[in-house]
C-alpha positions as CSV (number, residue, x, y, z in Angstrom):
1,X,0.0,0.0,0.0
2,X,2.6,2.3,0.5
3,X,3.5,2.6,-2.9
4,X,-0.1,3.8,-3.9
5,X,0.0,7.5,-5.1
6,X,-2.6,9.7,-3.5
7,X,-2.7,13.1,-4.8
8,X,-3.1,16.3,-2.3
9,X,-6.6,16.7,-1.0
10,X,-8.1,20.0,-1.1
11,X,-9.2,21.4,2.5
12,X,-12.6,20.1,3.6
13,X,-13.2,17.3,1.2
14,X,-11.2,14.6,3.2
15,X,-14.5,12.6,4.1
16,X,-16.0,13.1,0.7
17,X,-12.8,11.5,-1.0
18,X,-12.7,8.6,1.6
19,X,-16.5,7.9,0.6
20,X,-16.0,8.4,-2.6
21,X,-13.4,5.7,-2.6
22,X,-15.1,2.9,-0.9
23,X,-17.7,4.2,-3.1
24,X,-16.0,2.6,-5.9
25,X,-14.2,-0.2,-3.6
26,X,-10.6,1.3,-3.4
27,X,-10.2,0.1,-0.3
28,X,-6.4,0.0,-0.1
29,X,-6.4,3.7,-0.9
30,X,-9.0,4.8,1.6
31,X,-6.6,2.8,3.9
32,X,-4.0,4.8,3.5
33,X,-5.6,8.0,3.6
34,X,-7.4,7.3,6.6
35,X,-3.9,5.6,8.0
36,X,-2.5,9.4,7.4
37,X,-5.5,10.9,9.4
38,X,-5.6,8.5,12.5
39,X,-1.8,10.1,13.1
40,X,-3.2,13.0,13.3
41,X,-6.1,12.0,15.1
42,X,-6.2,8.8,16.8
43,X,-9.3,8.5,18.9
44,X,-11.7,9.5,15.6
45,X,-14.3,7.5,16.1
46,X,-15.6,7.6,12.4
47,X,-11.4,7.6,11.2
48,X,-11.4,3.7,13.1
49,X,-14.6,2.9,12.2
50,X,-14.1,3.9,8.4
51,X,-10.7,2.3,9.1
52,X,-11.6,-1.2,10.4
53,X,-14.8,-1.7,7.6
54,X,-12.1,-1.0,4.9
55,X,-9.7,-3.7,6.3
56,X,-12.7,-6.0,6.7
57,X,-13.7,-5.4,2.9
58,X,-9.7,-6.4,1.7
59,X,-9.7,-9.4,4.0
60,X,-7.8,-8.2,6.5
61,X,-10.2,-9.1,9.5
62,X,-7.3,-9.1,12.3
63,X,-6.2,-5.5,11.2
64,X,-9.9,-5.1,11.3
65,X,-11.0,-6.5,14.9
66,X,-8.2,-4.1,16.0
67,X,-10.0,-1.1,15.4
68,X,-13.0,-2.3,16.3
69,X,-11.3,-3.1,19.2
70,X,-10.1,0.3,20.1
71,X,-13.9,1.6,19.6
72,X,-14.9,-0.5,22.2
73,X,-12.4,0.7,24.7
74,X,-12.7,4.4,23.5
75,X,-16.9,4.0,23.0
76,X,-17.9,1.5,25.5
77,X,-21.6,2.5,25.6
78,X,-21.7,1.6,21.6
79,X,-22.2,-2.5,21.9
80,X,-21.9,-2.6,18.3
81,X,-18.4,-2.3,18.2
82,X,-18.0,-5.3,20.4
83,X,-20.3,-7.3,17.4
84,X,-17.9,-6.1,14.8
85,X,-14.7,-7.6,17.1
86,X,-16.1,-10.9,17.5
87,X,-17.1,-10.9,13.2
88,X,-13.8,-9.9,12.7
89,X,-12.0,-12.5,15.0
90,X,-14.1,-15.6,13.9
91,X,-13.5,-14.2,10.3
92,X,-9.7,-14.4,10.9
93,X,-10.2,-17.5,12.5
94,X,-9.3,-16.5,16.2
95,X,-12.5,-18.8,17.7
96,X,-11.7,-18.4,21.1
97,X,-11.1,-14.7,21.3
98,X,-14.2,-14.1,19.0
99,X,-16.3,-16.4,21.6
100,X,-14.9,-14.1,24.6
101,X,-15.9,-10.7,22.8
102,X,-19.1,-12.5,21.6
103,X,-20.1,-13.5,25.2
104,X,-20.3,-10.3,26.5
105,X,-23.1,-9.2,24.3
106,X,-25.1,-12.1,25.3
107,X,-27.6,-10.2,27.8
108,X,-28.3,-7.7,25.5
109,X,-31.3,-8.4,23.4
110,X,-30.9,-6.0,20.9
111,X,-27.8,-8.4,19.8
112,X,-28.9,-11.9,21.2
113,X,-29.9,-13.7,18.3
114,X,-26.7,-12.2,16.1
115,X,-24.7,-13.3,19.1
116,X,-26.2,-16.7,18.9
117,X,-26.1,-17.0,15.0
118,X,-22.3,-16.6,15.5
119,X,-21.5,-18.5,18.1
120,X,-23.1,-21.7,16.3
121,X,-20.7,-20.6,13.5
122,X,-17.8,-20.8,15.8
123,X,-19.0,-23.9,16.9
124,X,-19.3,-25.4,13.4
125,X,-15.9,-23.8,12.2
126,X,-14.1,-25.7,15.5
127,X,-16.4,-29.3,14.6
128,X,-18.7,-28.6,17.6
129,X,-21.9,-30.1,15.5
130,X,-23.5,-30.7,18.9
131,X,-23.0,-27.8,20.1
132,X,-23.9,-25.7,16.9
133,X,-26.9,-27.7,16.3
134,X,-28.3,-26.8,19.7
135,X,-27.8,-23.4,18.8
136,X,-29.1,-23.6,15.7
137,X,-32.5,-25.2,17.4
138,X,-32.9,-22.2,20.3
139,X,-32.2,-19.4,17.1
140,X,-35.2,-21.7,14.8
141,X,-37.5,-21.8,18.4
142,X,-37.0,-17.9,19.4
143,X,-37.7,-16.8,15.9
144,X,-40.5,-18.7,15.3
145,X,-42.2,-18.1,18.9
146,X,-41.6,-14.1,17.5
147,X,-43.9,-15.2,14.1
148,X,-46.5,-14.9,16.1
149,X,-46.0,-11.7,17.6
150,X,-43.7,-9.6,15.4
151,X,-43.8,-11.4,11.7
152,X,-41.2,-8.7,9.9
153,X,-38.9,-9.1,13.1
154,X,-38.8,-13.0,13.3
155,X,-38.5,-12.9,9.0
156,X,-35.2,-10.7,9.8
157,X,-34.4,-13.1,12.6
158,X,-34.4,-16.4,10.1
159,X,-33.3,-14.4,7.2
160,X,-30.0,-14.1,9.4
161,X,-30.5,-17.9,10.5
162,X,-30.6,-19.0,6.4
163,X,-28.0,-16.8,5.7
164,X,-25.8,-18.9,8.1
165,X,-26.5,-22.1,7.3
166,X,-26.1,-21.0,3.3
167,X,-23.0,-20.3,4.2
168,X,-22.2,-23.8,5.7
169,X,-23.6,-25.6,2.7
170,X,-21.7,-23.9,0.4
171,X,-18.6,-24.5,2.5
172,X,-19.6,-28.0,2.7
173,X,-20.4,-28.6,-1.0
174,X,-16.3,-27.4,-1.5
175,X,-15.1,-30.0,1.1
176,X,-17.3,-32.5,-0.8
177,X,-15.8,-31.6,-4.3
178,X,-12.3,-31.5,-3.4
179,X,-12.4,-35.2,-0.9
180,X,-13.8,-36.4,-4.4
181,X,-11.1,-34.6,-6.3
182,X,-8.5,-36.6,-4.1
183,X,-10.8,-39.9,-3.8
184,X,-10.6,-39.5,-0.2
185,X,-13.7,-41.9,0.4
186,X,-14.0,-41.4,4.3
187,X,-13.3,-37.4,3.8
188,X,-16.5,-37.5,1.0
189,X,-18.6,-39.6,3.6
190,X,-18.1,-37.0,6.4
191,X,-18.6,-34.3,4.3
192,X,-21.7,-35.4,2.9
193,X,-22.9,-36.8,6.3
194,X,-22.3,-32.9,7.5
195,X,-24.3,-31.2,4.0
196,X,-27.2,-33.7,4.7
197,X,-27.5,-33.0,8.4
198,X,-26.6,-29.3,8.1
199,X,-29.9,-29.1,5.0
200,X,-32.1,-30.7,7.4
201,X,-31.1,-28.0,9.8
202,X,-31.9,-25.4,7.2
203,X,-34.8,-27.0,5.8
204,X,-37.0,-25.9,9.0
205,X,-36.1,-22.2,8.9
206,X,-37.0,-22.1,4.8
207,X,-40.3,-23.0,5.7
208,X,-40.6,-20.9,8.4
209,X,-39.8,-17.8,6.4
210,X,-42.2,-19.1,4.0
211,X,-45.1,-19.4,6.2
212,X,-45.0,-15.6,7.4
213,X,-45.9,-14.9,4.0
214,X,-48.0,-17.8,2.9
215,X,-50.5,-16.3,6.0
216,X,-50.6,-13.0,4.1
217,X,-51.5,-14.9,1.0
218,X,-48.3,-13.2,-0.5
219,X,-47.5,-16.4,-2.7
220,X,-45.5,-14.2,-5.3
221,X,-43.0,-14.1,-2.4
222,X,-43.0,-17.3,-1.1
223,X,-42.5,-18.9,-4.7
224,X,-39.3,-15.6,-4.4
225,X,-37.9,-17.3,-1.3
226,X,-38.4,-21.0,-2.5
227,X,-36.2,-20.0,-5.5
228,X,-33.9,-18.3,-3.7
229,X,-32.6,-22.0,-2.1
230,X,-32.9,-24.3,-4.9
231,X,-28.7,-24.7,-5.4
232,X,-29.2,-26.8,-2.4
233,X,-33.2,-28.1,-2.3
234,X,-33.4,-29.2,-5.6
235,X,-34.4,-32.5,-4.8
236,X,-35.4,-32.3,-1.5
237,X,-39.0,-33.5,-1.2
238,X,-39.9,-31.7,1.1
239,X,-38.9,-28.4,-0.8
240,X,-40.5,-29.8,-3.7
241,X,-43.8,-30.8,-2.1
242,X,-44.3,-26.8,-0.8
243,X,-43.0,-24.9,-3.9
244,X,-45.7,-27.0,-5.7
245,X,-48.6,-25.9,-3.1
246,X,-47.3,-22.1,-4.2
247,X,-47.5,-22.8,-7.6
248,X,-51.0,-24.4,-7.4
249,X,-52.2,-21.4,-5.2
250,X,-51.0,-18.8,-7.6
251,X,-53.7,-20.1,-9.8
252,X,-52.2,-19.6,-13.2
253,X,-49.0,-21.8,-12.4
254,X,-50.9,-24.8,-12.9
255,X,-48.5,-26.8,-15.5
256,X,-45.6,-25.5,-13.3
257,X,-47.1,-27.5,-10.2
258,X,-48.0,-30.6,-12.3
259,X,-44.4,-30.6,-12.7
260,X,-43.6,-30.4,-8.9
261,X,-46.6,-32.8,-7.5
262,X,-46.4,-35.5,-10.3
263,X,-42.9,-36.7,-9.6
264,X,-44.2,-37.3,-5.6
265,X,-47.1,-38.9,-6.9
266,X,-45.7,-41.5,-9.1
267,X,-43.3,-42.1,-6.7
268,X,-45.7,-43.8,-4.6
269,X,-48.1,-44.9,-7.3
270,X,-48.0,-48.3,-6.3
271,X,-49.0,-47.3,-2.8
272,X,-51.3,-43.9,-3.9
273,X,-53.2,-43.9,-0.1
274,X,-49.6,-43.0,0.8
275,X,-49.6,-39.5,-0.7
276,X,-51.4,-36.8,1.1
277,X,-55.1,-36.4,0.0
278,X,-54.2,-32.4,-0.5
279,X,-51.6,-33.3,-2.6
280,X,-53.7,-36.3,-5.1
281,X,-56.5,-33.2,-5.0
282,X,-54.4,-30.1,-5.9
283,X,-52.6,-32.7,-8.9
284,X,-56.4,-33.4,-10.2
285,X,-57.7,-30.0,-9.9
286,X,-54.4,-29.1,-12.2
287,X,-55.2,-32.0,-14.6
288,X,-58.6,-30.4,-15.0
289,X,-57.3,-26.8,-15.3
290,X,-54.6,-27.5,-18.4
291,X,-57.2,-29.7,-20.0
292,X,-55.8,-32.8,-19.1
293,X,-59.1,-34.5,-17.6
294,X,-57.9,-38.2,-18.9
295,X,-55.0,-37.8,-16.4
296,X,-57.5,-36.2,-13.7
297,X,-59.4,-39.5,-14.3
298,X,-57.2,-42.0,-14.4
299,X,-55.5,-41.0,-10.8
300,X,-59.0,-40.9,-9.2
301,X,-59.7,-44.7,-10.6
302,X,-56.4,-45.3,-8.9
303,X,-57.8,-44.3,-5.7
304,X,-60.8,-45.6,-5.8
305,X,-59.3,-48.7,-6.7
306,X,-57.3,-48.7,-4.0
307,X,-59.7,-47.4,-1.4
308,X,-62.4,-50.4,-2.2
309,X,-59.3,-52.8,-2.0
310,X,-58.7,-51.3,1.3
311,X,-62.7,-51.3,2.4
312,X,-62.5,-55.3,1.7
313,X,-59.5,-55.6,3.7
314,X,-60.7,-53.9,6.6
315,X,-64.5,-52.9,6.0
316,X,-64.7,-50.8,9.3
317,X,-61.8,-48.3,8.2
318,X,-62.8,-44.8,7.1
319,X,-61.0,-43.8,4.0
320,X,-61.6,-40.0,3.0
321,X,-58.5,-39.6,0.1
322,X,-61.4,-40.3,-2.7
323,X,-64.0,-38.2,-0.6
324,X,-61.5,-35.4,-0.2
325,X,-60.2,-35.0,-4.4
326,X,-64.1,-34.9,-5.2
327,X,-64.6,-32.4,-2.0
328,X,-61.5,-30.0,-3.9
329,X,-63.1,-30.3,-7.3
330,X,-66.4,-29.8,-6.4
331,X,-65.2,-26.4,-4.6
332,X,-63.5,-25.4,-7.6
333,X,-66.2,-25.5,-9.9
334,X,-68.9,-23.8,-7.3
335,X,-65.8,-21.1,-6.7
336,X,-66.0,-20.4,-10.7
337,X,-70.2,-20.1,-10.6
338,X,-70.8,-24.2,-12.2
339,X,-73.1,-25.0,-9.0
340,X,-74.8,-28.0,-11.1
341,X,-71.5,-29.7,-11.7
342,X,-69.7,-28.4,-8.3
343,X,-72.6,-29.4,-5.8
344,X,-73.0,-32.8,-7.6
345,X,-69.1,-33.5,-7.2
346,X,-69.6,-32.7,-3.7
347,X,-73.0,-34.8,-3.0
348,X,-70.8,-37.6,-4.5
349,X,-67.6,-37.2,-2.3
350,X,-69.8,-38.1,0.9
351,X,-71.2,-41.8,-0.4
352,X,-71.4,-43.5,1.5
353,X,-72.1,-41.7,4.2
354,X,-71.2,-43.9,7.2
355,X,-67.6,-44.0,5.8
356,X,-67.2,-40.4,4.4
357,X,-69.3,-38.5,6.6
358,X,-67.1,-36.5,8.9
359,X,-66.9,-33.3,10.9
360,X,-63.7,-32.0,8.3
361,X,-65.8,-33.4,5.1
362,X,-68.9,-31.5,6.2
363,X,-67.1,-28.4,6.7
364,X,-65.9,-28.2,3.5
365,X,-69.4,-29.3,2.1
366,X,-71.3,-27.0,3.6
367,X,-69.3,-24.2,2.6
368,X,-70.0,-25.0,-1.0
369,X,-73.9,-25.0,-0.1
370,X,-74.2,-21.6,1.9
371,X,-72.1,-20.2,-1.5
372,X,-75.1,-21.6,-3.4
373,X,-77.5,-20.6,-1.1
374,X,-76.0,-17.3,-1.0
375,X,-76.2,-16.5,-4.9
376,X,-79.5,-18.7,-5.0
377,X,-80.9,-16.2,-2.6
378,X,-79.6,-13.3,-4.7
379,X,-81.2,-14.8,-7.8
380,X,-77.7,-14.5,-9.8
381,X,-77.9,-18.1,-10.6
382,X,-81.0,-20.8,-11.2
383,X,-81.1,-24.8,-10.4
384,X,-82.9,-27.2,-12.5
385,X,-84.8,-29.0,-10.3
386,X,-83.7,-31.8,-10.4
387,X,-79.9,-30.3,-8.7
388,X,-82.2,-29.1,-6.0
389,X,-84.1,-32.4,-5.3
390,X,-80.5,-33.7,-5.3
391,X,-79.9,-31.1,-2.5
392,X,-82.9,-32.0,-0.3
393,X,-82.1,-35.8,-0.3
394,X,-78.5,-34.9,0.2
395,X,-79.0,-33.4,3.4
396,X,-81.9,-35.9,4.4
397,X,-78.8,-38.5,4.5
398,X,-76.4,-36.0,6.5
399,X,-79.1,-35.5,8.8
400,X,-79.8,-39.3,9.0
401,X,-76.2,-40.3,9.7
402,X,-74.9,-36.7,11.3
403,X,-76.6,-37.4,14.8
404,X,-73.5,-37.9,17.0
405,X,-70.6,-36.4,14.5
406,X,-69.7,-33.0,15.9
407,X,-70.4,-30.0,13.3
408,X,-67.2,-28.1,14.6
409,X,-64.6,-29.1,17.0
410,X,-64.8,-26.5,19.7
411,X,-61.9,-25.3,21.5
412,X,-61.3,-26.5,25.4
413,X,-60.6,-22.6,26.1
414,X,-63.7,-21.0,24.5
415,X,-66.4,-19.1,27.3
416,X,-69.3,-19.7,25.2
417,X,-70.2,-23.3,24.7
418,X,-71.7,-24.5,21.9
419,X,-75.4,-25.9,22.7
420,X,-74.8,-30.2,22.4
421,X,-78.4,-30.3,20.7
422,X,-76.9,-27.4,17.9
423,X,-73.3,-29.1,16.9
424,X,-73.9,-31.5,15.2
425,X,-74.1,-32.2,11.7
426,X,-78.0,-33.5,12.0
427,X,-78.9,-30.0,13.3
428,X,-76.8,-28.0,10.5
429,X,-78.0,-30.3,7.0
430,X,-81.5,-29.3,8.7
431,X,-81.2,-25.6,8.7
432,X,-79.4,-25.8,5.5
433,X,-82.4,-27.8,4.3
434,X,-85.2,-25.3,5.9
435,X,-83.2,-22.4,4.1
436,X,-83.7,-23.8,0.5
437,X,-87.2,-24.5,1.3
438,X,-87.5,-20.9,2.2
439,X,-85.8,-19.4,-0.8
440,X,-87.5,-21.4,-3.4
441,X,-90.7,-21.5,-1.2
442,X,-92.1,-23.9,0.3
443,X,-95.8,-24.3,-1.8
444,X,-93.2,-25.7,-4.8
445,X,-92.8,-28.8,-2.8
């Protein structure tokens, strides 16, 4: 650096020539400019802290946790310095020193989870797994008990968390390339062992972030944050199982998520009750959506195949993955205003009743017959009679087998109970039976 030629700076544009050059990343030059100052002036608070970011940018991290050290002694009130030590020191792989520095910033919260996020990377760096893993665990729990108070806080708080463990697996997938460069087979088996274990770790706070914005229906972002991670998800299942639901709920990414759900599907073909019910349903409804209705039908024989081979197996097991494809079709098509096909879908999902009849399934019915109700009663849609003698007998059989199935599932904590006469499915098919009588009046009948 000392040959670098740095011409005369005009009075009163000092700082504006050190921005400009780490500006433009001349790090080496600010250096010595700002070298030349400290002389002059050696407790300048922004001279060391200009100082010890441009060493950190060139590498130099233990040139760097000196001046962050000198901040701290000269500006103990400002913690942050302290923060900037310890990334410095574990950065110029000094592990103990940067675990002393890093400890003493432990009881302040506005630093904890930072603190925490290095110390598992000290951990790691020494071949701690234990101990890094458990405080990988405590930084996944604290940030997602703060998803339910503070989303944008715990997103910054696993955004830091992923950023970590990125860093691991791509440190990891080196170690893994060069034991395979030099055949070293017990050096490839450790390293792999480590990726595999350290994925699984990151795996959790993916999702995590994920689900602050699938509860704002912000899917757009989700699908963002899925993407982001594919170098290393790629063919994790359960990476590729979510980025599918995101797809699908997007609504116009239905080829996209035939691509994702497919592969899980025939996976297990040979075993199809296997595969969630949500996941055979979403794969139909995208058959059905990109014109491929053969494919919609074929994988619903499948079921049904296997679900009456199950039923003569054991006839008093309840089987709802059948019940629960015709349930998501059947609300697809009364969602896009075909009640006659939609409500008939979702009569047929329930037979039998005995077996398909169930406080979930009759949720998700009766939803699709208040919608109906609900347009019926605003006349923006009319019934052939014979959908709505369909209806009528429909809930004649929910009522008949509905007597002791609970209509909701009421929460131990609630202060209002429910009357046991009024939850039950009996009691709700017979209002929603009283209210079509009422809107297509009675004297019809």
């Amino acid at each position: 650096m000392a040959g670098l030629n740095i011409p005369q700076i005009p009075d009163g544009e000092f700082t504006a020539v050190v921005y400009r050059l780490i500006r433009d990343a001349r790090y080496a030059e600010a250096v010595q400019l700002l070298g030349g100052e400290l002389q002059r002036c050696p407790k300048s608070r922004a001279g060391l802290s200009l100082l010890g970011y441009c060493y950190y940018r060139l590498q130099e991290f233990a040139l760097a946790a000196e001046c962050y050290e000198q901040l701290s002694q000269l500006y103990p009130e400002l913690e942050q310095y302290r923060l900037y030590q310890a990334q410095a020191l574990y950065k110029a792989c000094l592990f103990p020193e940067a675990t002393r520095v890093a400890f003493l910033l432990l009881d302040n919260p506005t630093y904890h989870n930072r603190v925490l996020r290095l110390q598992a990377a000290i951990k790691y760096s020494e071949g701690d797994l234990p101990g890094a893993r458990s405080l990988v665990e405590q930084l996944l729990s604290d940030a997602m008990i703060t998803c339910q108070t503070a989303p944008d806080e715990a997103f910054i708080k696993l955004d830091g968390l992923a950023g970590m463990l990125t860093e691991q697996l791509r440190k990891l997938t080196i170690q893994v390339q060069e034991a395979r460069h030099s055949r070293d087979d017990e050096g490839i088996k450790k390293a792999v062992n480590e990726y595999d274990d350290t994925l699984e770790k990151y795996i959790p706070v993916l999702m995590a972030q994920a689900k602050i914005y699938w509860n704002l229906e912000n899917y757009s972002m989700v699908e963002k944050i899925f993407r982001k991670s594919v170098e290393f998800c790629n063919d994790h299942d359960v990476w590729k199982l979510n980025v599918a639901h995101v797809l699908f709920m997007q609504e116009n990414k239905y080829k996209e998520a035939i691509g994702f759900y497919e592969p899980i599907v025939k996976k297990h073909y040979d075993n199809i009750l296997s595969v969630s019910a949500v996941v055979l349903a979403n794969l139909c409804v995208s058959y059905i959506m990109t014109s491929q209705n053969e494919e919609a039908e074929e994988l619903m024989r499948k079921i049904e195949k296997e679900e009456e081979q199950l039923s003569y197996d054991d006839p008093d097991k309840k089987t709802y993955h059948l019940c629960i494809v015709n349930l998501v079709i059947g609300t697809l098509y009364c969602a896009k205003g075909n009640y006659d096909f939609g409500i008939s879908r979702v009569i047929k999902s329930l037979e039998p009743y005995n077996k398909k009849l169930g406080t979930d399934t009759w949720y998700y019915a009766k939803r699709c017959f208040l919608s109906l109700l609900e347009n019926m009663s605003k006349h923006t849609i009319m019934l052939r009679d014979s959908v709505i003698q369909e209806c009528v007998q429909f809930l004649e059989n929910c009522e008949l087998y509905g007597r002791n199935i609970p209509a909701v599932i009421e929460q131990p904590l609630e202060e209002e109970r429910m009357h046991i006469g009024k939850n039950t499915v009996t009691y709700e098919s017979r209002q929603l039976r009283a209210l079509i009588y009422e809107i297509i009046g009675w004297n019809t009948w």
